[in-house]
C-alpha positions as CSV (number, residue, x, y, z in Angstrom):
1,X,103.2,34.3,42.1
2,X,105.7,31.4,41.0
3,X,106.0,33.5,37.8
4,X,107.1,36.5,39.5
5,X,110.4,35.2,39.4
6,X,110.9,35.0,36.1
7,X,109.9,39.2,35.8
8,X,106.3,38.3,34.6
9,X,103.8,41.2,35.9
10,X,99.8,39.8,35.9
11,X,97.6,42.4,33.6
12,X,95.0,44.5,35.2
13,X,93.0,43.1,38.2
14,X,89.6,43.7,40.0
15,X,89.9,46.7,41.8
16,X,92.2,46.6,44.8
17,X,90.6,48.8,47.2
18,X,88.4,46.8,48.7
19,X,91.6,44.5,49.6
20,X,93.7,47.6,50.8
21,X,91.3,48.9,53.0
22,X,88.0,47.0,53.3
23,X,85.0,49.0,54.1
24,X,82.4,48.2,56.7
25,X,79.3,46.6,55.7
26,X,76.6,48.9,54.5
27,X,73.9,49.1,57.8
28,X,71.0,47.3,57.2
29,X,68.0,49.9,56.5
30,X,65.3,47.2,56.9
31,X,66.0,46.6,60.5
32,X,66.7,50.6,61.6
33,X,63.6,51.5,59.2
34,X,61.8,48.7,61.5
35,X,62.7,51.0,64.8
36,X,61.7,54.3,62.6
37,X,64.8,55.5,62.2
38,X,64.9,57.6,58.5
39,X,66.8,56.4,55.8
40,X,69.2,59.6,55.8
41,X,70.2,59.1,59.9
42,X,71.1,55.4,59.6
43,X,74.9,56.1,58.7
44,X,75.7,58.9,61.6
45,X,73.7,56.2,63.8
46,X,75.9,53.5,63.0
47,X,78.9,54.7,62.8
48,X,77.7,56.9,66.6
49,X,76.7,52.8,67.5
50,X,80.6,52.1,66.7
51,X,80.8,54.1,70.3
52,X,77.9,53.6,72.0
53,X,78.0,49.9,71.8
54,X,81.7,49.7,72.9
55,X,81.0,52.3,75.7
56,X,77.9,50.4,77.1
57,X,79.8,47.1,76.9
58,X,82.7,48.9,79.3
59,X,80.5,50.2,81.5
60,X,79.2,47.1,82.1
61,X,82.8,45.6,82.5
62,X,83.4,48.8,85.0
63,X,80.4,48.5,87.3
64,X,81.3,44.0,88.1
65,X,85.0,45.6,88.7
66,X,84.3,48.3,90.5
67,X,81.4,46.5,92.8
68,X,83.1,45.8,96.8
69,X,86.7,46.7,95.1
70,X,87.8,46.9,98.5
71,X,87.2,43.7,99.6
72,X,88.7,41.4,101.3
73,X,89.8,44.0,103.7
74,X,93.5,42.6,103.5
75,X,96.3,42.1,101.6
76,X,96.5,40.0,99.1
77,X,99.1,37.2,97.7
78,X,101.8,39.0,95.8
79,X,100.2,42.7,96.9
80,X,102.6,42.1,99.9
81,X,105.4,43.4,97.5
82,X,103.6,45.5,94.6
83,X,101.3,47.8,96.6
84,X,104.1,48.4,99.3
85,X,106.5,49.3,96.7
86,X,104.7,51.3,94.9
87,X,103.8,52.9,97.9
88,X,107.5,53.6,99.2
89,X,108.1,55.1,95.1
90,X,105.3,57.9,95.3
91,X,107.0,58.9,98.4
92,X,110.8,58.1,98.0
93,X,111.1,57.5,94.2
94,X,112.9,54.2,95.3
95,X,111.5,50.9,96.6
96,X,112.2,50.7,100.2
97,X,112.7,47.6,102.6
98,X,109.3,46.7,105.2
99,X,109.4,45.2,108.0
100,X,108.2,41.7,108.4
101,X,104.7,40.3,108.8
102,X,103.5,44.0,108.2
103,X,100.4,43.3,106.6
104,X,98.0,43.5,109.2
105,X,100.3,46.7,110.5
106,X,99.6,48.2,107.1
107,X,95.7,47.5,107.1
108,X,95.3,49.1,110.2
109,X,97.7,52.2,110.1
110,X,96.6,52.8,106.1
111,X,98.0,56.1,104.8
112,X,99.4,56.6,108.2
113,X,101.6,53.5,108.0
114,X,105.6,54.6,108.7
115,X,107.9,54.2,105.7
116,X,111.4,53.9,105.9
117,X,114.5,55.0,103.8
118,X,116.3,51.9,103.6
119,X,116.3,50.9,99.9
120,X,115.1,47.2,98.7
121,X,116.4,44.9,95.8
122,X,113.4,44.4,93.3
123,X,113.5,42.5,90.1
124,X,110.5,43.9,88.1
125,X,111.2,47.1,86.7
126,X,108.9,50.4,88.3
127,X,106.0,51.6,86.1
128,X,103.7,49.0,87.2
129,X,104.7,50.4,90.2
130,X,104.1,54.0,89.4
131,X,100.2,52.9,88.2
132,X,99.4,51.2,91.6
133,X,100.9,54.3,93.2
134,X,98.8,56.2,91.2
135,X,95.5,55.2,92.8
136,X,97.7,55.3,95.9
137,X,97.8,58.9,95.4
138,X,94.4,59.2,95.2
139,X,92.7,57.3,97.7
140,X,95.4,56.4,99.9
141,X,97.6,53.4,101.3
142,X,94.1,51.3,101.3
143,X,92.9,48.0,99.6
144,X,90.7,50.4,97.0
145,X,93.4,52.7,96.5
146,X,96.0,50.2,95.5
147,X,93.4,48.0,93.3
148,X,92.0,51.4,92.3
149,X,94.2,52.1,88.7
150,X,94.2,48.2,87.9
151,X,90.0,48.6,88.1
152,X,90.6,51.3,85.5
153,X,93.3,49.7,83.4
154,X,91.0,46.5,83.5
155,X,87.5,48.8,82.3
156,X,89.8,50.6,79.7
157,X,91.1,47.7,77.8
158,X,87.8,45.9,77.7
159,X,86.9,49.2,75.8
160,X,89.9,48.9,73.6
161,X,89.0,45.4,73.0
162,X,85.7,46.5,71.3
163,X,87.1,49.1,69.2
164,X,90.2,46.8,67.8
165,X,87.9,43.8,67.2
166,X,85.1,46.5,65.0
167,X,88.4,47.3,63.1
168,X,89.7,43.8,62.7
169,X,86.2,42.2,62.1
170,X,84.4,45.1,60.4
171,X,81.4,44.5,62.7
172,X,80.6,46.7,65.6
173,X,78.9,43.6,66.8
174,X,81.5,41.0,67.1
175,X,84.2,44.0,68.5
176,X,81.4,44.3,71.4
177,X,81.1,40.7,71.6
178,X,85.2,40.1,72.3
179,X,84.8,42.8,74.3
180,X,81.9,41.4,76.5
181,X,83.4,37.9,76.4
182,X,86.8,40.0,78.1
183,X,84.4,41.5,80.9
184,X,83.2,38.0,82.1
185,X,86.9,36.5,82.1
186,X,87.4,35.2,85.4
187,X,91.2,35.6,85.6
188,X,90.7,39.1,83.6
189,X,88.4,40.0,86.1
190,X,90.4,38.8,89.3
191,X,93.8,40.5,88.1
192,X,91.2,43.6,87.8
193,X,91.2,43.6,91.1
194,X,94.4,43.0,92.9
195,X,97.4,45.5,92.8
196,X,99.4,42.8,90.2
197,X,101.8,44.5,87.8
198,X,100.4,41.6,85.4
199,X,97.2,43.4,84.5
200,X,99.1,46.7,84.0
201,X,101.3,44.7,81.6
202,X,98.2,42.9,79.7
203,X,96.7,46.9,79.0
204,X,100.1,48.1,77.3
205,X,99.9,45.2,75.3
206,X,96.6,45.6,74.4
207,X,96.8,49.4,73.7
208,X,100.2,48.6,71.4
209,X,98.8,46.2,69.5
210,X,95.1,49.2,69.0
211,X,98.3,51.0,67.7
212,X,99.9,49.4,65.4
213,X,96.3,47.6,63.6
214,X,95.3,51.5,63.4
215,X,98.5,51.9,61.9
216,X,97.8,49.5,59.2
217,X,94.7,51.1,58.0
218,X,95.9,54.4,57.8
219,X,99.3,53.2,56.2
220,X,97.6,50.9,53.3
221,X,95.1,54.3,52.8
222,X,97.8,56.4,52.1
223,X,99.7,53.8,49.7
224,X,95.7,53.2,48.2
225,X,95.8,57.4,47.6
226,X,98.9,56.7,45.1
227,X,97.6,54.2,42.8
228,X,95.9,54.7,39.0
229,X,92.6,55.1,39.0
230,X,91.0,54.0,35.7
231,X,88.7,55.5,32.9
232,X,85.9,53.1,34.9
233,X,86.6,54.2,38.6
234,X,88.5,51.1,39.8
235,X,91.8,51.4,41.6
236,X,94.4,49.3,39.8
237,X,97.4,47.5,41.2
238,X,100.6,49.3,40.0
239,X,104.3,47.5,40.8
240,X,106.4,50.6,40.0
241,X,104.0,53.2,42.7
242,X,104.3,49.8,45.1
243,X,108.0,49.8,45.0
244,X,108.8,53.5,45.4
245,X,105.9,55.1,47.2
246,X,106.3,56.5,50.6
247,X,103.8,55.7,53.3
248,X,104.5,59.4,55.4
249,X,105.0,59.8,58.9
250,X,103.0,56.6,61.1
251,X,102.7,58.2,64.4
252,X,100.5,55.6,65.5
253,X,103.2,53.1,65.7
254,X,105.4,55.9,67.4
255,X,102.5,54.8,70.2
256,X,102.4,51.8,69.7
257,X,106.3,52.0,70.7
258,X,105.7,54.0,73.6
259,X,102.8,51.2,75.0
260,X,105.5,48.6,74.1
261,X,108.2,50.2,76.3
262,X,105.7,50.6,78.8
263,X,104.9,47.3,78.4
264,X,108.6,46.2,78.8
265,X,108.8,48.6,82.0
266,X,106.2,46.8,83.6
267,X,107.5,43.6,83.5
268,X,110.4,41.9,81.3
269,X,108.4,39.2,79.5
270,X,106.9,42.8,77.4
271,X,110.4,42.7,75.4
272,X,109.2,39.0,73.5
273,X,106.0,41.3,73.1
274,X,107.7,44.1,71.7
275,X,110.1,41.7,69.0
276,X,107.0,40.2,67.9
277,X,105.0,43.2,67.1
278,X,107.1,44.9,65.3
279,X,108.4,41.4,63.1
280,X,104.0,42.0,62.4
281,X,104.1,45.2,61.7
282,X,106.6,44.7,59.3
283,X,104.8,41.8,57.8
284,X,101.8,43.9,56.6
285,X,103.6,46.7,55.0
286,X,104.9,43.4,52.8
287,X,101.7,42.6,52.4
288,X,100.5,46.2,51.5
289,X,102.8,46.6,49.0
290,X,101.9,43.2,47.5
291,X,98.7,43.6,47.2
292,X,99.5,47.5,45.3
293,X,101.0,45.6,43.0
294,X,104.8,45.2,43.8
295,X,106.4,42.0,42.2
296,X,109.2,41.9,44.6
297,X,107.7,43.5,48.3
298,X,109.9,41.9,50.7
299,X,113.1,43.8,49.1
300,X,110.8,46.8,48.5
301,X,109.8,46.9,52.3
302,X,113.8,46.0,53.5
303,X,114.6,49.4,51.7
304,X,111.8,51.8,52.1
305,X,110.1,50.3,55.3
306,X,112.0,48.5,57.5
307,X,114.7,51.2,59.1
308,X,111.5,54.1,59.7
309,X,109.8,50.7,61.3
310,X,112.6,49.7,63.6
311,X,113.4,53.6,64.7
312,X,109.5,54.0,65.7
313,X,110.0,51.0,67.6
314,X,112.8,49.9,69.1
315,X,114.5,53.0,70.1
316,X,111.5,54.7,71.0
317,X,111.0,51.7,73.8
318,X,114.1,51.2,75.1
319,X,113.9,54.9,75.9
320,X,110.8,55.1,77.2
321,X,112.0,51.9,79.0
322,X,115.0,53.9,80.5
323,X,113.0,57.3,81.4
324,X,111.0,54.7,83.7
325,X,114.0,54.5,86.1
326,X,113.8,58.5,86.6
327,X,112.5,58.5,90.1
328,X,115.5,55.8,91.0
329,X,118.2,58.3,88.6
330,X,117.2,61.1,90.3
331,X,117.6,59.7,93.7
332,X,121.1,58.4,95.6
333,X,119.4,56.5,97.6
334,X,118.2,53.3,95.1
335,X,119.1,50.2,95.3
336,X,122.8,49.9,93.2
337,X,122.0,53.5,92.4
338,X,126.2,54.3,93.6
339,X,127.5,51.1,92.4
340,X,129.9,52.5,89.9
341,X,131.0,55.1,92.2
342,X,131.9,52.0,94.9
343,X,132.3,48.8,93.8
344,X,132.0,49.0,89.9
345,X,134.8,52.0,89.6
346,X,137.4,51.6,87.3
347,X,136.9,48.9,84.0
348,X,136.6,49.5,79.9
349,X,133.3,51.5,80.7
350,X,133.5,54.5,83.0
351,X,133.2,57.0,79.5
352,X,129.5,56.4,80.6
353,X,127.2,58.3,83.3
354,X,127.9,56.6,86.7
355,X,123.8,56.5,86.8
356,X,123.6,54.5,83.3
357,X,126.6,51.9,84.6
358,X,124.7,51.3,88.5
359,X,121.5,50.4,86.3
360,X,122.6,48.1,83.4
361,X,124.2,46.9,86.5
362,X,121.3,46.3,88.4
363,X,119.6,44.7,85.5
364,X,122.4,42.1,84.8
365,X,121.9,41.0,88.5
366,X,117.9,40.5,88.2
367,X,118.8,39.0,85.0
368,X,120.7,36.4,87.2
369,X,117.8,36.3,89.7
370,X,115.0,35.6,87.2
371,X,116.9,32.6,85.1
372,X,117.5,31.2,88.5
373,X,114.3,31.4,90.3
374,X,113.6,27.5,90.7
375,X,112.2,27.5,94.0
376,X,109.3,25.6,94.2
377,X,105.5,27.4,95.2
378,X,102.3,25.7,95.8
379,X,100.9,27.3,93.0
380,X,103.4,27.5,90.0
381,X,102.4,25.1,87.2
382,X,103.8,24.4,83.7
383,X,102.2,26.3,80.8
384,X,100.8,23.6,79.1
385,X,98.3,23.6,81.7
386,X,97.0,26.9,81.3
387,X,94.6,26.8,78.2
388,X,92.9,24.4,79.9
389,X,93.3,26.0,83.6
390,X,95.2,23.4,85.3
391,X,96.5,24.7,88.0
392,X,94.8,28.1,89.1
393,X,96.2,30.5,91.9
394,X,94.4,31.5,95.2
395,X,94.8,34.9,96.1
396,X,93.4,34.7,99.6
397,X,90.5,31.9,101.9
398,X,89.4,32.4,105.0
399,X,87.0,29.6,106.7
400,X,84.2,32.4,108.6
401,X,82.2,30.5,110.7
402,X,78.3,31.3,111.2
403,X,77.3,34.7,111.4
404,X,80.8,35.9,111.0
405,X,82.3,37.9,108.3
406,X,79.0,37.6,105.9
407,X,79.0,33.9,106.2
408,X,75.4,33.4,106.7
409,X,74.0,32.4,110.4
410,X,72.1,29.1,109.5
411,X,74.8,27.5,107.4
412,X,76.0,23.9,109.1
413,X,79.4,24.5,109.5
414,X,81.4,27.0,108.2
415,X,81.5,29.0,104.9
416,X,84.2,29.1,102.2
417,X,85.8,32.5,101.0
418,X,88.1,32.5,98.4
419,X,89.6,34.8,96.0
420,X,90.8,32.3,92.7
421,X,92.5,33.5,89.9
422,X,90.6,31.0,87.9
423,X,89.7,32.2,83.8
424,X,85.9,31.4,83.2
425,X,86.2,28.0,82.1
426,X,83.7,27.5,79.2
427,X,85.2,30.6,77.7
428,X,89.0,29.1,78.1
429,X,87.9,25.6,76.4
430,X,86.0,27.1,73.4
431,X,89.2,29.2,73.0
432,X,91.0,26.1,72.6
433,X,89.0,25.4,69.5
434,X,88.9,29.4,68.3
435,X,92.8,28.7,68.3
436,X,93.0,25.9,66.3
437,X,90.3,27.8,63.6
438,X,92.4,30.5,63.9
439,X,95.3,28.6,63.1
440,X,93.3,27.4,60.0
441,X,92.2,30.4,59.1
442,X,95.7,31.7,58.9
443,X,97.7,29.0,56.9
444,X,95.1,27.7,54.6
445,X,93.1,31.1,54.3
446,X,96.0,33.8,54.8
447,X,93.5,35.6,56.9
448,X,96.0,38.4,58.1
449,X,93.2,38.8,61.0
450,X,93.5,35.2,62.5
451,X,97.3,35.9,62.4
452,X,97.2,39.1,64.4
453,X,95.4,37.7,67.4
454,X,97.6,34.7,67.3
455,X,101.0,36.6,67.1
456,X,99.5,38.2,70.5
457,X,98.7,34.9,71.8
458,X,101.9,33.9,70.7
459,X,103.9,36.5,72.5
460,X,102.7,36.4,75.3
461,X,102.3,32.7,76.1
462,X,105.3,30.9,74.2
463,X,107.9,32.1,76.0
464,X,107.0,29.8,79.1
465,X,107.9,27.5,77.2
466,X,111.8,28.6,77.2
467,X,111.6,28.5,81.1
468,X,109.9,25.4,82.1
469,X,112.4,24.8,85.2
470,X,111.8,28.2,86.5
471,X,109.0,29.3,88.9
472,X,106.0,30.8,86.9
473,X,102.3,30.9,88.0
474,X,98.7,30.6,85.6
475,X,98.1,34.4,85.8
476,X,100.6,35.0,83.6
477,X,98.4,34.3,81.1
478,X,96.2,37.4,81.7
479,X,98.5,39.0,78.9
480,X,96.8,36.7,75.8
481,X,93.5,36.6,77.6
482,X,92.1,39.8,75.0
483,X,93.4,37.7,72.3
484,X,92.5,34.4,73.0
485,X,88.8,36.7,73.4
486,X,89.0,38.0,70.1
487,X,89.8,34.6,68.7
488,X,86.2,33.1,70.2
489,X,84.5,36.4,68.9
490,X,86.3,35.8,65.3
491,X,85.2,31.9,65.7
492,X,81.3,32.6,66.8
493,X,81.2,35.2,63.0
494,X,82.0,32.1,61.5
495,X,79.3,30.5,63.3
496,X,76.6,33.0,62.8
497,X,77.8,32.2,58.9
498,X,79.2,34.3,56.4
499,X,77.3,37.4,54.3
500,X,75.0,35.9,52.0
501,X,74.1,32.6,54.3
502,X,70.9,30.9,53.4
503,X,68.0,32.2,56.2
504,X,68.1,28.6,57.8
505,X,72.2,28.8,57.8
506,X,71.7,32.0,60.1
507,X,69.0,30.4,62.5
508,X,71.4,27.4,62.9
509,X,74.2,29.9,63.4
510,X,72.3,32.1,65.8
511,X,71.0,29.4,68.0
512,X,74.5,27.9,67.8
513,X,76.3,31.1,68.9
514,X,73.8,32.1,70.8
515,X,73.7,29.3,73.0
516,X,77.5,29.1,73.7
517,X,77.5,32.9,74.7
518,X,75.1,32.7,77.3
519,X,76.3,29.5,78.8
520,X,79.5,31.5,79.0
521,X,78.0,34.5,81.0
522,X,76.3,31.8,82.8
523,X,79.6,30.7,83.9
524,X,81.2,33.5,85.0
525,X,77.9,34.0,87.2
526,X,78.4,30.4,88.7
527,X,81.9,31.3,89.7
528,X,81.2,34.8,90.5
529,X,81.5,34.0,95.0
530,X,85.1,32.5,94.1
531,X,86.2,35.4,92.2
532,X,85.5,38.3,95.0
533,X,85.6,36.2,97.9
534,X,82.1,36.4,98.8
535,X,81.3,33.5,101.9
536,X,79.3,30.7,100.8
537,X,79.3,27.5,102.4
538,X,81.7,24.7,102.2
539,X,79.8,22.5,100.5
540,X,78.9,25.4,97.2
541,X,82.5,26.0,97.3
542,X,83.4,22.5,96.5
543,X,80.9,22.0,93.9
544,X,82.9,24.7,92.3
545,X,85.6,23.2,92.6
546,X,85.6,20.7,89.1
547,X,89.2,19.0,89.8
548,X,91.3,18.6,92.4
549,X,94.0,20.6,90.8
550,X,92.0,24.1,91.4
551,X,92.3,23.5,95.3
C-alpha cells in the first residue's frame, strides 16, 4: 500500500470475490441429515430458516411487549406531553395547549376527552407525534392506544435486528441472537411501552442503518459483475474497472435517507445520526473500490461516488424532514405558523413562502430552547453513567397496600410498583467489554463490521457529550441499545471460536457463551415486576434495587 504512491500496481491476487461480497457458510448436512432432512432440501431450508428464525425470535419480543400493554392504567412521565400532542395533531394537525393537572381528566374521559384550538409551543419536531397518533387512531385516546405503535415499532426493529446482524455476521444464528439479546433489553423493552418519541427515533435508526448495509452488498455486487474473470474462474482485482465503473442506481440508500429524515423528524439528535451514516456509507464505496483493485479509491470515490451519495442523502432528508410539518403548513392555526405575516414582515428574506420563514423561524427559537435547557430534574444524569446504568429513570410507583391494586393480601406492609427505565444490567456490562473488542477488532483487524455497529453507537451516544450542562436523561440511550446488542452477539461468535476451532475450543466456547446468555435472560426475568409495574412487596423491590443511584 506504501508503494502505491510511487504508481506501483501489485500483480494478480487470490480471487476477490469472496472479499467483495462474502458468501454465507455452506449449511451443515451432518446435522439437517441428523433430523432427516434430504441432502437436496437443506439449502431452501436454510436460507427459509434465515426467516423463520428471525420471525420466531420477534414474535417472542411481541408477545413480552404486548402482554398488560395497558397497564398502569395512567399516564406516564413524559406521556403527559407526547400522547396529548399527538392526540391534538390527528385531530387539529397542530399541537394544542391542555389544561393543567389533566391526567386523571384524560384517563377517565378517554376518546371523549375535550380538545381545544389554542395552539402550544413544542420543541421536538411532529412525526413521533404522528406514530403515537397513529395507534391513537386506532384504539383511541387510551393507555394501549397511545403505547400501541411504539409496541409495534419496538417488535419490528427486534426483527430488523436479526436480519442486519445474519447480513453483517453471515450466521442466521448470531443475527437471532442480537436480536433476542434486543427483546430482553430492559430499557428497550420499557421505551416499548410508553408513548416516548425516543423509541420511534431508535427504529428509524435502525431501519436506516438495514438500508444502507443492504446497500453495500448490492453495490460491491454490481462493481464484482465488472471485473476480469480469468482462464481459471477467479475474479481478479482490476485498478482501471475500479476507477471508472459505475455502481447504478442504489435505491436502498434513497431509504435509508428517507428513515434518516424520519429519524431527524422525530427528534433533532437524528441529524448527528444522519452526518455519520452517510460519512460510512461513503467509507465503504472507498473500501469497495480498493479492494477491486483501484490504486487511488479515495479520489476515485470523491469523483464518481460522493455527489450521487450526498443527493440520496442529504437532500432527500431534509425534505422528508420538511414534508413532516404538512399538517402545521397546511393549517393557520400552529404555533408561529403567521409569524412572517405579523412580527417577522419585512427583512432580506420575504422572496420566500411566508410558511417556510414562520418555520425556520420556529426552529431557530427551539434551537434557543434546547442549548438552554439547564434546569435541573431528579432524574437527568451525565452520559458517562449510562453504559454502566448510573442513574436510571422512573416512569411511574405507586405504594398499593394489601389487597389493593394486585398487591397481594398477606404481604406485611405494603407492595412496591414501579415502572424503571432500567437496561438489563448483565447485558449493559458485557456490552462494555463487546465495545472495547469491537474497538479491537476495528483498528487492529479493519473488521468493517465492528466499525459499523460502533459508528451507530457512536452517533447516537457521543453527542451527550457536547451538552454536559444541559438537562438529558439515561433513556436516551435506547437509540445505540440495537448496536451495543449486536456488538455482544459479534463478541459471543468470537467466543463460540472461529471456523475450524479444535472440538474442545467449541465446548469451551459453548459453555462460555452459553452460560453468559442465559444469565442474561435470567436477568431480564429478575427485573421483569420493575419493568411493567407489577406489585411486589417492598422488601423484593429493594433487593432489586443494586445501588442507591437506581432509586
Amino acid at each position: 500500500m506504501r508503494l502505491r504512491r510511487f504508481g506501483y500496481t501489485a500483480g494478480p491476487g487470490a480471487d476477490v470475490r469472496a472479499r467483495l461480497v462474502p458468501p454465507f457458510p455452506e449449511p451443515a448436512l451432518r446435522v439437517w441429515a441428523a433430523l432427516g432432512v434430504a441432502a437436496y432440501r437443506v439449502a431452501p431450508m436454510n436460507r427459509l430458516l434465515g426467516w423463520v428464525g428471525p420471525l420466531l425470535v420477534a414474535l417472542v419480543a411481541g408477545a413480552l411487549r404486548f402482554w398488560n400493554l395497558g397497564r398502569p392504567d395512567k399516564v406516564i412521565f413524559d406521556e403527559t406531553y407526547y400522547a396529548k400532542d399527538a392526540w391534538a395533531l390527528i385531530h387539529r394537525g397542530y399541537e394544542v395547549n391542555w389544561p393543567k393537572d389533566y391526567n386523571d381528566e384524560v384517563i377517565r374521559l378517554g376518546s371523549d376527552v375535550p380538545l381545544g384550538t389554542d395552539a402550544s409551543y413544542v420543541v421536538h419536531p411532529p412525526v413521533g407525534k404522528w406514530v403515537i397518533g397513529l395507534g391513537e387512531w386506532m384504539h383511541g385516546f387510551t393507555p394501549f392506544g397511545w403505547r400501541f405503535m411504539t409496541a409495534v415499532l419496538g417488535t419490528l426493529s427486534v426483527l430488523l435486528i436479526c436480519r442486519i446482524g445474519r447480513r453483517l455476521f453471515r450466521s442466521t444464528f448470531l443475527g437471532c441472537l442480537a436480536g433476542a439479546l434486543l427483546a430482553v433489553d430492559g430499557l428497550h423493552f420499557v421505551m416499548s411501552r410508553a408513548a416516548l418519541l425516543d423509541l420511534v427515533l431508535m427504529f428509524f435508526v435502525v431501519a436506516a442503518f438495514g438500508c444502507l448495509v443492504v446497500d453495500r452488498d448490492r453495490s460491491r455486487a454490481r462493481l464484482l459483475a465488472q471485473l476480469p474473470v480469468d482462464e481459471d474462474g477467479l475474479v481478479r482485482p482490476d485498478a482501471d474497472i475500479a476507477e471508472t465503473a459505475r455502481l447504478g442506481r442504489r435505491p436502498w440508500r434513497i431509504a435509508a435517507g428517507v428513515c434518516l429524515g424520519l429519524a431527524f423528524a422525530t427528534k433533532w439528535n437524528g441529524l448527528y445520526i444522519l452526518a455519520a451514516f452517510a460519512l460510512m456509507s461513503v467509507l465503504w464505496d472507498v473500501g469497495a473500490r480498493r479492494v477491486a483493485g483501484a490504486g487511488r479509491p479515495y479520489p476515485t470515490v470523491l469523483k464518481k461516488d460522493v455527489l450521487p451519495a450526498f443527493v440520496s442523502t442529504v437532500p432527500v432528508a431534509i425534505g422528508t424532514y420538511v414534508v413532516s410539518w404538512t399538517g402545521w403548513i397546511v393549517t393557520d392555526d400552529g404555533y408561529f405558523r403567521n409569524w412572517a405575516a405579523t412580527a417577522g414582515k419585512g427583512g432580506n428574506w420575504t422572496f420566500l413562502p411566508d410558511w417556510l420563514r414562520s418555520l425556520w423561524h420556529y426552529e431557530y427559537e427551539v434551537y434557543q430552547f434546547h442549548i438552554g435547557l439547564t434546569s435541573g430534574h431528579t432524574y437527568d444524569s451525565n452520559p458517562w453513567s449510562w453504559l454502566v446504568l448510573g442513574r436510571p429513570v422512573s416512569y411511574y410507583y405507586e405504594s398499593p397496600a394489601p389487597g389493593v391494586d394486585g398487591c397481594p393480601k398477606d404481604t406485611a406492609g405494603k407492595c412496591a410498583a414501579e415502572v424503571l427505565a432500567l437496561g438489563t444490567p448483565l447485558l449493559w456490562w458485557a456490552a462494555c467489554f463487546a465495545v472495547a473488542y469491537a474497538l479491537w477488532r476495528w483498528l487492529l483487524r479493519r473488521d468493517w463490521r465492528a466499525g459499523a455497529i460502533l459508528c451507530g453507537i457512536a452517533a447516537g451516544y457521543l453527542p451527550w457529550f457536547a451538552y454536559q450542562e444541559r438537562t438529558i436523561f439515561y433513556f436516551y440511550a435506547v437509540v445505540f441499545v440495537p448496536f451495543l446488542c449486536l456488538a455482544v452477539a459479534m463478541m459471543i461468535g468470537a467466543i463460540l471460536g472461529p471456523p475450524g476451532s479444535t472440538e474442545r475450543r467449541r465446548i469451551v466456547g459453548a459453555v462460555g457463551s452459553g452460560v453468559l446468555v442465559l444469565l442474561i435472560f435470567w436477568n431480564f426475568i429478575y427485573f421483569w415486576p420493575i419493568y411493567t409495574g407489577t406489585p411486589i412487596p417492598v422488601d423484593s423491590w429493594r433487593a432489586r434495587m443494586w445501588f442507591d443511584t437506581w432509586v
